[in-house]
C-alpha positions as CSV (number, residue, x, y, z in Angstrom):
1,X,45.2,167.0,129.5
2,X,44.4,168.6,133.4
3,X,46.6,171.6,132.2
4,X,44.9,172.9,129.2
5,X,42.4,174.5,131.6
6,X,45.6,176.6,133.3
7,X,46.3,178.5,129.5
8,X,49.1,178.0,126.9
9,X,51.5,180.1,129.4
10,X,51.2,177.9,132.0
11,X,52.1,174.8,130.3
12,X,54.9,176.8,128.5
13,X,56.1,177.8,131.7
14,X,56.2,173.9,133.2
15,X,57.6,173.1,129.8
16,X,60.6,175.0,130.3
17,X,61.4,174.0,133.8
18,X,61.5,170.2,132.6
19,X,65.1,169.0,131.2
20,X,63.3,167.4,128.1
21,X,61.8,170.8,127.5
22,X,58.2,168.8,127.3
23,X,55.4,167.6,129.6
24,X,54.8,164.4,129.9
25,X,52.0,162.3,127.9
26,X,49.6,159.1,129.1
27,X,52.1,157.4,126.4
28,X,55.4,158.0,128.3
29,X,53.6,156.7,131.3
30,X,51.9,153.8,130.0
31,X,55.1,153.1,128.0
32,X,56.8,152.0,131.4
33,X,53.6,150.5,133.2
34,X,53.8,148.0,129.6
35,X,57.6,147.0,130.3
36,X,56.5,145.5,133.6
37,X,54.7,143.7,131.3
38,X,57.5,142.1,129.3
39,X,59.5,138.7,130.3
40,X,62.4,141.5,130.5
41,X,60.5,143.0,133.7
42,X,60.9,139.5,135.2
43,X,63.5,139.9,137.7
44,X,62.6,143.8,138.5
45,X,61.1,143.7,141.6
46,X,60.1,147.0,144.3
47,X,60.8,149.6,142.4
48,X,59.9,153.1,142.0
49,X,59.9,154.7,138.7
50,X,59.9,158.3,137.9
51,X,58.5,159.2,135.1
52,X,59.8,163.4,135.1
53,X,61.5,164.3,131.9
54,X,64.3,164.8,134.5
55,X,62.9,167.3,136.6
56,X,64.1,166.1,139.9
57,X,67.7,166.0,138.4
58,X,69.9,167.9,141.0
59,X,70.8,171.4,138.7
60,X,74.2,171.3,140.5
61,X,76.3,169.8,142.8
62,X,75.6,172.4,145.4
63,X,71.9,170.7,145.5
64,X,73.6,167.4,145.5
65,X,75.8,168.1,148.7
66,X,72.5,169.8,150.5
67,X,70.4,166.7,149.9
């Protein structure tokens, strides 16, 4: 929603760097704050989720072994 101010080219350009070739929505993100809802949350404790589409995925193993 914040991005529609930058221009179509702009979020096509984001778009594209993203391994799910999409930005994100308020759904994908409240779709994981409601699991930690559910009785299957129960035992999940400290974590961190990303919610990226897979950007921070390491493109090779190069960037794997510099980490």
């Amino acid at each position: 929603e914040g991005l529609a101010d930058l221009g179509p080219d702009y979020e096509k350009t984001m778009s594209a760097s993203i391994p799910l070739k999409r930005l994100g929505t308020v759904e994908d993100i409240g779709y994981a704050a409601l699991y930690f809802a559910t009785k299957e949350a129960g035992y999940v404790t400290g974590q961190t989720i990303i919610i990226d589409g897979g950007q921070i995925l390491p493109e090779s193993l190069e960037a794997i072994n510099q980490a």
